[in-house]
C-alpha positions, 0 to 999 in steps of 0.5 A, a space after each residue: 550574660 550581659 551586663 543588663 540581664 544580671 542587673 534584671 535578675 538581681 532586683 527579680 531577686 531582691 523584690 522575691 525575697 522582700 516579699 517573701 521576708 513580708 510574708 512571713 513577718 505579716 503571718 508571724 506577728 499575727 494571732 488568731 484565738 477565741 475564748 469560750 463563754 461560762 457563766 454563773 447566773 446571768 446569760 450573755 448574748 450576741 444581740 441586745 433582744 438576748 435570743 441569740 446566746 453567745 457560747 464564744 468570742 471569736 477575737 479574730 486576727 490580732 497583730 502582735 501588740 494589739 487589742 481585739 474588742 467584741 461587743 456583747 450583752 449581759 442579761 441577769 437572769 436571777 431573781 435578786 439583784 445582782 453585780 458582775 465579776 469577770 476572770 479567765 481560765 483554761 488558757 492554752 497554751 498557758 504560756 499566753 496568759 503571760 501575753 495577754 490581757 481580757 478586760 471589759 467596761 463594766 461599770 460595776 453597779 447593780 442589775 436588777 432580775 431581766 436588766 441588760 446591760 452592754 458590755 465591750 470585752 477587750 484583749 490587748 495582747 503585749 508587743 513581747 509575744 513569741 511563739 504562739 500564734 493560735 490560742 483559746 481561753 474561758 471567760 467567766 462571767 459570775 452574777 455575785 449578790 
């Protein structure tokens, strides 16, 4: 082979194994997961009308030091008055716990029977995850009061 065919099969080689090496850092630095919905006396929905019950969250593809937001709705479905408490369990695997982080912006307050209120629910996900790539979660939703 001449000088000119080696030159062009080598940088065929190199722009091959750049993308490959792009490929597989774009798929192993992102995480797909959801996080089923419980609640203790109040109803979370999809739409501010509240017909549509939201049973998840879908967080979508989140890279590796990332957050996902998701915007739902809260509707106090008791009788009283009441305030808002948020957990998470069930996680698996339960190594993401450790990588993971669910908050919301609940203000605090009261609402009163049939109140809805928005609420944005936040996972930020630390820039130290390895080895988990899909994972799910329960997020509990408790009327307290």
């Amino acid at each position: 082979m001449d000088k000119q065919t080696l030159t062009v099969i080598a940088v065929g080689v190199l722009v091959a194994a750049v993308v490959v090496t792009g490929i597989v850092v774009y798929y192993s630095l992102k995480l797909r997961g959801h996080g089923r919905i419980k609640t203790v006396g109040v109803g979370v929905y999809a739409d501010p009308q509240c017909t549509q019950v939201a049973g998840e969250i879908d967080w979508g593809i989140i890279p590796q030091g990332g957050t996902s937001t998701v915007s739902l709705f809260i509707k106090n479905t008791g009788n009283s008055n009441v305030t808002l408490s948020l957990t998470s369990e069930a996680w698996e695997p339960s190594a993401a716990q450790q990588y993971m982080t669910l908050s919301w912006d609940y203000a605090g307050g009261w609402l009163v029977p049939a109140q809805v209120v928005a609420v944005n629910f936040r996972l930020d996900v630390s820039q130290s995850i390895t080895g988990i790539t899909d994972f799910s979660f329960d997020i509990v939703v408790t009327a307290q009061g």
